[in-house]
C-alpha positions in Angstrom: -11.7 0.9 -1.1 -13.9 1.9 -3.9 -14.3 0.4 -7.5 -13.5 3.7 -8.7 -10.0 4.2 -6.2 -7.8 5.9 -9.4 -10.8 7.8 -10.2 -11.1 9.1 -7.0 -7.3 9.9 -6.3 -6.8 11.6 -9.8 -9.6 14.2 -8.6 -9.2 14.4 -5.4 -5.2 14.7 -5.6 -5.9 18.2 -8.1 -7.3 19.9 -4.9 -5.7 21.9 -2.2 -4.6 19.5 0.4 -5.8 16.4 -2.0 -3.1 14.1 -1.4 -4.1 14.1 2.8 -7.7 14.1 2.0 -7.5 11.1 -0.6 -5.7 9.3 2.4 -8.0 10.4 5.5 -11.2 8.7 2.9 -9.1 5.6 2.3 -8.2 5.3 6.1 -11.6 5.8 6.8 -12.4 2.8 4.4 -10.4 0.9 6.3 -9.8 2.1 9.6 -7.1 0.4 10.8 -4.4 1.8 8.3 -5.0 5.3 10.4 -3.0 3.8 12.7 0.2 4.4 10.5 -1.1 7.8 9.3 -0.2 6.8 6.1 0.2 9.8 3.2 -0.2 8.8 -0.6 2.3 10.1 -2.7 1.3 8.4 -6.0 -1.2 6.3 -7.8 -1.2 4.9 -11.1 -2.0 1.4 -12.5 0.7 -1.2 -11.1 1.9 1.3 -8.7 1.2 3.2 -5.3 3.5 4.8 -3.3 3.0 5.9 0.2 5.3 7.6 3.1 4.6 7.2 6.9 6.8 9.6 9.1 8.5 8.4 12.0 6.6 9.1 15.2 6.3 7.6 18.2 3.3 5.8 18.6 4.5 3.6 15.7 7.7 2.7 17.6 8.9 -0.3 19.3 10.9 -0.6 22.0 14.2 0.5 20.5 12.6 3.3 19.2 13.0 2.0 15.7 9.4 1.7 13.1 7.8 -1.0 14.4 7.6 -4.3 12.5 4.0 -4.5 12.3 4.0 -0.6 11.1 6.4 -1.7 7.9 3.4 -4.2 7.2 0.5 -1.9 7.5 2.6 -0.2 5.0 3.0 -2.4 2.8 -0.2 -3.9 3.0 -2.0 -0.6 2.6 0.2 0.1 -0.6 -0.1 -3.4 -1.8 -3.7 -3.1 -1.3 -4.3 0.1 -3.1 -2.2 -0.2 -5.9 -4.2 -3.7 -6.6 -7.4 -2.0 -6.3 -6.6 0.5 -8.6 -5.3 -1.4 -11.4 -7.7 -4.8 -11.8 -10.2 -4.5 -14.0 -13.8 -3.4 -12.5 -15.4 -7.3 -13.6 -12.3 -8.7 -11.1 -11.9 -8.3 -7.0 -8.7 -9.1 -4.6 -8.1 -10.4 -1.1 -4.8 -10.8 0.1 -3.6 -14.1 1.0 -0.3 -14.0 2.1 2.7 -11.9 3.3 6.3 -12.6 3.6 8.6 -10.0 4.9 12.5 -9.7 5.1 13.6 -6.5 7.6 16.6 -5.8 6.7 17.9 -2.1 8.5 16.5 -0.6 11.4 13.1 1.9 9.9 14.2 5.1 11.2 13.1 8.4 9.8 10.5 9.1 6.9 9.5 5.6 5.0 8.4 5.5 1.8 6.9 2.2 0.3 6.2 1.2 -3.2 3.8 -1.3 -4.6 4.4 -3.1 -7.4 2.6 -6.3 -8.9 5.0 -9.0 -10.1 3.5 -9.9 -13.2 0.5 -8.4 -15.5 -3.1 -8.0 -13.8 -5.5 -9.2 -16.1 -9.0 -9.8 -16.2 -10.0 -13.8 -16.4 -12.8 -15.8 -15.9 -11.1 -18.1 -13.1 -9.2 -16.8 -10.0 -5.7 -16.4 -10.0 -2.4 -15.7 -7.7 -0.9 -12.3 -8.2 2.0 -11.6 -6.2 2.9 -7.6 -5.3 6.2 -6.6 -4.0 6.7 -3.4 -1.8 9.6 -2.2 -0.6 10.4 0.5 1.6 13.3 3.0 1.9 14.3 5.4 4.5 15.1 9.5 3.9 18.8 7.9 2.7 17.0 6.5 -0.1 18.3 2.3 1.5 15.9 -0.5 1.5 14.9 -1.5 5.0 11.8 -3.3 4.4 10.9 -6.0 1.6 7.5 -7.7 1.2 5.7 -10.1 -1.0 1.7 -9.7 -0.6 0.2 -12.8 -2.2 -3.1 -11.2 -3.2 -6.0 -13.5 -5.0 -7.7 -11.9 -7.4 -10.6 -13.4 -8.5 -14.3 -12.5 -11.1 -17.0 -10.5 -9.3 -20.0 -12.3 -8.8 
């Protein structure tokens, strides 16, 4: 991501088509997230919200979203939101995920990221957990997770 993600998304987003091509440059940041074709819906400080549709070559073998595909999700979301909403002097790795499935993913998913308590900028590193969870086209939760993300002073 860039230093400047909400900057970026707030401009980009005004265009024709902006919400796509904001997500086509993150995913091109980090590759791997294409794999969930991930579209951003939203983007403001302390949240990010981002749908995935329900395709098959993110299924598993009961033709359900895979597991791993609720985690990109989240991770993406988690990721995004926490980039967007630190303050430029700070950075962020994530640390840690745990994940509770609790329906089968069918359908359109849309995730949101929240962080669970202020960001702030400080002169140490610090633990700063984000929640994301993700609902199906019925508007129920079927995926939960906690990103443990460590956010830390730019050298």
């Amino acid at each position: 991501m860039t230093a400047n993600v909400l900057a970026m998304y707030r401009r980009i987003t005004r265009w024709p088509a902006g919400h796509w091509l904001f997500s086509r440059a993150v995913c091109l940041k980090a590759p791997y997230f294409a794999t969930i074709a991930p579209r951003f819906v939203s983007l403001e400080p302390g949240r990010c919200e981002v749908r995935i549709r329900d395709r098959r070559r993110v299924h598993n073998h009961i033709g359900t979203v895979h597991a791993i595909a609720l985690c990109n999700l989240a991770e993406l979301s988690a990721g995004v939101m926490t980039d967007a909403s630190i303050p430029a002097s700070m950075r962020w790795i994530p640390k840690g995920m745990t994940v509770e499935y609790l329906k089968k993913a069918t359908g359109t998913l849309h995730g949101v990221a929240t962080p669970d308590i202020p960001l702030v900028e400080a002169s140490a590193g610090y633990d700063l957990p984000v929640s994301v969870a993700v609902t199906d086209t019925a508007g129920d939760t079927v995926f939960r997770a906690r990103i443990a993300m460590w956010i830390s002073p730019r050298k």
